[in-house]
VEXLO-186486 format. One record per atom (N, C-alpha, C): residue number from 1; x, y, z. Coordinates in pm, whole numbers, plus 50000, padded with zeros to 5 digits. Each point is the difference from the previous one (the first is absolute). Layout:
N
pos, u, v, w
NUM, X, Y, Z .
...
This chain:
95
pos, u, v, w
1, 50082, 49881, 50000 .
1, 49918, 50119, 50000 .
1, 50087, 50126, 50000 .
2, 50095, 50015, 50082 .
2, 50096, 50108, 50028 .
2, 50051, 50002, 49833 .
3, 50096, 49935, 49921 .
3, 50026, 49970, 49894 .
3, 49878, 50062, 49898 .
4, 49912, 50035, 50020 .
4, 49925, 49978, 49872 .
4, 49963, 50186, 50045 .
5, 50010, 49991, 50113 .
5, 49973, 50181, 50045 .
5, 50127, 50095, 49968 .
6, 50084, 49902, 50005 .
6, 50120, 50090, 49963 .
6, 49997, 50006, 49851 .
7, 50005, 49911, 49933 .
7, 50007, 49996, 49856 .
7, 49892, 50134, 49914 .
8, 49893, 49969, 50102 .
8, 49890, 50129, 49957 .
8, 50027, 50106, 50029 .
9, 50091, 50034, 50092 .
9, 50061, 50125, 50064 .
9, 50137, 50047, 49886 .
10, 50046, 49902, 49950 .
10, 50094, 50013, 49921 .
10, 49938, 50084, 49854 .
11, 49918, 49912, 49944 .
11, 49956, 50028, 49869 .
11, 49905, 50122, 50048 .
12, 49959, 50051, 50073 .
12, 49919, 50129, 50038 .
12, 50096, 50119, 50015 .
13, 50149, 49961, 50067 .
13, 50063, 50119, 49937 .
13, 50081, 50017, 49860 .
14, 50017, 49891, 49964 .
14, 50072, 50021, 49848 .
14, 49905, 50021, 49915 .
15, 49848, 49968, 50018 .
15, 49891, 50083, 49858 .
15, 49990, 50122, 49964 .
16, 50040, 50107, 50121 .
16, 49979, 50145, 49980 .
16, 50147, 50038, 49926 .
17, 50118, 49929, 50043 .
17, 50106, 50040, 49947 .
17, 49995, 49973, 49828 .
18, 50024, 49891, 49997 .
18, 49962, 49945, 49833 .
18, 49901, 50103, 49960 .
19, 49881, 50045, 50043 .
19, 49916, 50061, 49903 .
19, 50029, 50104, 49994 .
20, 50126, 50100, 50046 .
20, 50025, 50123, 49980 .
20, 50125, 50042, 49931 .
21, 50052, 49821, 49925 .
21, 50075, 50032, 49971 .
21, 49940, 50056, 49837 .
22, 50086, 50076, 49925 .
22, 49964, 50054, 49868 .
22, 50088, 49994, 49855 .
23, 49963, 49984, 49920 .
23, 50117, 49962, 49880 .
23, 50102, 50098, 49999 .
24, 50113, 49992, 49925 .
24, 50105, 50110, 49989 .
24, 49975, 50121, 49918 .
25, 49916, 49995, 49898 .
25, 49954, 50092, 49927 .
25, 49898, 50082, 50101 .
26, 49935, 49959, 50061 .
26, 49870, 50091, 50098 .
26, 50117, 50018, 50097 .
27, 50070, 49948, 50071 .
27, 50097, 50063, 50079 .
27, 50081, 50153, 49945 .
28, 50040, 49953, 49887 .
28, 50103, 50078, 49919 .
28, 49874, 50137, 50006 .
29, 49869, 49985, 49931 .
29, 49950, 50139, 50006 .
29, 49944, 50054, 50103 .
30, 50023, 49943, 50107 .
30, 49972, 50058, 50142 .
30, 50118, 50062, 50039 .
31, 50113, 49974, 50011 .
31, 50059, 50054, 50051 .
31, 50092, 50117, 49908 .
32, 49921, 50009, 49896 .
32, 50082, 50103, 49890 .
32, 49903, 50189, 50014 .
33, 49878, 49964, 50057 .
33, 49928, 50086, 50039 .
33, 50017, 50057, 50138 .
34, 50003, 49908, 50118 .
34, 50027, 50051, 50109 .
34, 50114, 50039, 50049 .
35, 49930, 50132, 50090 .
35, 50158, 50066, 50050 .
35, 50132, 49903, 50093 .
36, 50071, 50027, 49942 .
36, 50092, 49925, 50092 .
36, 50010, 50019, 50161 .
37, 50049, 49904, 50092 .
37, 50005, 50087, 50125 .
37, 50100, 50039, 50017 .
38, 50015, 50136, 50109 .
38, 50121, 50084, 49979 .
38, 50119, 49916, 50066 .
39, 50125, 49983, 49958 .
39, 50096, 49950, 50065 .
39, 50005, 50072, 50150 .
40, 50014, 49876, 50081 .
40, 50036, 49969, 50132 .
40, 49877, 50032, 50083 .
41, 49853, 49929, 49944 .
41, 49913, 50020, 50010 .
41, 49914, 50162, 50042 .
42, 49890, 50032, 50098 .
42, 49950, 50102, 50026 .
42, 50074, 50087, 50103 .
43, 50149, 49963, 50029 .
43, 50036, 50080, 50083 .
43, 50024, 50139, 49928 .
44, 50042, 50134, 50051 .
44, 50031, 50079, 49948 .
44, 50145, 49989, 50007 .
45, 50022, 50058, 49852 .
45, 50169, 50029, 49927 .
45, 50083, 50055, 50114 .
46, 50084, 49987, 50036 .
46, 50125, 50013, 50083 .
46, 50039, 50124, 49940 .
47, 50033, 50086, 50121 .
47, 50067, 50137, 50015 .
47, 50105, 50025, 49896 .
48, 50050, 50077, 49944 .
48, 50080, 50002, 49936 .
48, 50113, 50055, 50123 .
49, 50126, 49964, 49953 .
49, 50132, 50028, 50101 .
49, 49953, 50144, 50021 .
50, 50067, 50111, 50096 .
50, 50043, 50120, 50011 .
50, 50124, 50063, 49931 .
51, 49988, 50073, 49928 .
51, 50120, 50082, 49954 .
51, 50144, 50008, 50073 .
52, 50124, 50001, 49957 .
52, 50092, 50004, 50058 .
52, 50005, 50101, 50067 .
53, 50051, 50015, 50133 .
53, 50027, 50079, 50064 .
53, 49849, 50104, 50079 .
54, 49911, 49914, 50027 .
54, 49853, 50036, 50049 .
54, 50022, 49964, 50132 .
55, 49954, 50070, 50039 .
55, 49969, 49961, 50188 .
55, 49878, 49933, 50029 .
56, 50028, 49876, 50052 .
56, 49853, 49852, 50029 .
56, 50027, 50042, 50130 .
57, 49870, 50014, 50008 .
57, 49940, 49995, 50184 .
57, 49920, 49928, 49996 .
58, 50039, 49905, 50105 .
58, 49888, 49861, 50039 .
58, 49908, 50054, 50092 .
59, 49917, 49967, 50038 .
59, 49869, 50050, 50125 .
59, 49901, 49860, 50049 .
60, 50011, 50024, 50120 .
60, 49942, 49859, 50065 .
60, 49880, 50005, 49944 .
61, 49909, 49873, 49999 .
61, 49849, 49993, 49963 .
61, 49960, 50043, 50120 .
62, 49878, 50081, 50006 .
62, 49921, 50003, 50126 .
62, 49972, 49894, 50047 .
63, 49935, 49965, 50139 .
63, 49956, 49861, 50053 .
63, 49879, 50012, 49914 .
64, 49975, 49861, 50050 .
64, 49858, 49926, 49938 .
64, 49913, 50064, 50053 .
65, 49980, 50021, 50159 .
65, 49881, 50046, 50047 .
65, 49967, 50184, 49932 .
66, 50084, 50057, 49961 .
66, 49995, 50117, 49929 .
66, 49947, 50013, 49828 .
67, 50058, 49888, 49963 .
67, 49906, 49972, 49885 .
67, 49894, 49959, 49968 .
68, 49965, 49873, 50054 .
68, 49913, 49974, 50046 .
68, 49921, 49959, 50119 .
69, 49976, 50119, 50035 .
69, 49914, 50000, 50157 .
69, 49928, 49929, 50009 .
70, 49943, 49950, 50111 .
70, 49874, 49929, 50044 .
70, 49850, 50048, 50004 .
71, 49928, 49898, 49955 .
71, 49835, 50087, 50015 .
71, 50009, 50028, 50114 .
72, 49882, 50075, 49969 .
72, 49979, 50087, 50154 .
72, 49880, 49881, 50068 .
73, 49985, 49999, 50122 .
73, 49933, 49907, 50081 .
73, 49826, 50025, 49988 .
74, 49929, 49940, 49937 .
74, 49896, 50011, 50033 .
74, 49903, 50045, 50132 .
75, 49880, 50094, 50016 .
75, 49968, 50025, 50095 .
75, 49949, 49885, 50079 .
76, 49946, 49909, 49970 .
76, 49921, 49866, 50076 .
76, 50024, 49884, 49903 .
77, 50019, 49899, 50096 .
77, 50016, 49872, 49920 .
77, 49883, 49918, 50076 .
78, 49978, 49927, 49830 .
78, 49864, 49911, 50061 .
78, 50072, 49858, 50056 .
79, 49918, 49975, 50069 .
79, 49993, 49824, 50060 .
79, 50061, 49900, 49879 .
80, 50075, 49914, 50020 .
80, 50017, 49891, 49916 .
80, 49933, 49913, 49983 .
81, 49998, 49950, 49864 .
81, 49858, 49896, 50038 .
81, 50026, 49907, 49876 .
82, 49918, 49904, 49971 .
82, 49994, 49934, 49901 .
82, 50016, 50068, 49849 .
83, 50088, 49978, 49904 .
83, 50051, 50075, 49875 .
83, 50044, 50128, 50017 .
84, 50032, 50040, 50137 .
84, 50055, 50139, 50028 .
84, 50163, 49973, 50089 .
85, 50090, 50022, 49901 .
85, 50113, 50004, 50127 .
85, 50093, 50128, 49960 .
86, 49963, 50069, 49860 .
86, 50108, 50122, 50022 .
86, 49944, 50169, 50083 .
87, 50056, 50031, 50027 .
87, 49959, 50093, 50107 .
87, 49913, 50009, 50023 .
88, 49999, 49921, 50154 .
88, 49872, 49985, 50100 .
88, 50116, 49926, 50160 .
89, 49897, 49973, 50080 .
89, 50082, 49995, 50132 .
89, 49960, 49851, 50005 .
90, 50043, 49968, 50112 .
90, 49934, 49828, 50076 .
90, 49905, 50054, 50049 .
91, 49939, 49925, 50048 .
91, 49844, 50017, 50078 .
91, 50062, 50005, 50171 .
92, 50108, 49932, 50029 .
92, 50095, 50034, 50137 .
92, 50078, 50032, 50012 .
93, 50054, 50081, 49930 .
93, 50072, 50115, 49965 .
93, 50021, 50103, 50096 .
94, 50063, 49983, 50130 .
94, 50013, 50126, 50070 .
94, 50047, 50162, 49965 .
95, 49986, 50009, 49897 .
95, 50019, 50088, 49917 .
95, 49855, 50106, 50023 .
């Protein structure tokens, strides 16, 4: 039984692969239309050097909590309860 579930598990993922594969000619005009992606994917292009003889000043990053601060605290939090667990309290909650 195990054997015959695996085998079905097998051929269930190689059907989607096989069927997407496409001839070389429909390949060839797909990819003659679309834009290429930019080398070294979506990062942005790297700085160009500084000029000889330029003065580089490094500067610390601000902290995290300065960039991104924390919400501000809600005035009342409800009871926790069944399908409720983000902001709300325990029900014994000495809080």
């Amino acid at each position: 039984m195990k054997r015959v579930v695996f085998a079905v598990a097998i051929v269930a993922l190689v059907t989607p692969v096989m069927a997407h594969q496409t001839s070389p000619t429909a390949a060839a005009q797909t990819t003659d239309t679309a834009a290429p992606d930019p080398p070294g994917g979506y990062a942005p292009p790297p700085m160009p050097p500084p000029p000889p003889g330029a003065t580089v000043v490094f500067k610390p990053a601000p902290p995290p909590d300065v960039v991104f601060p924390p919400p501000a605290p809600l005035a009342k939090y409800p009871v926790c309860g069944r399908g409720r667990t983000d902001h709300c309290v325990q029900r014994n909650d000495p809080k």
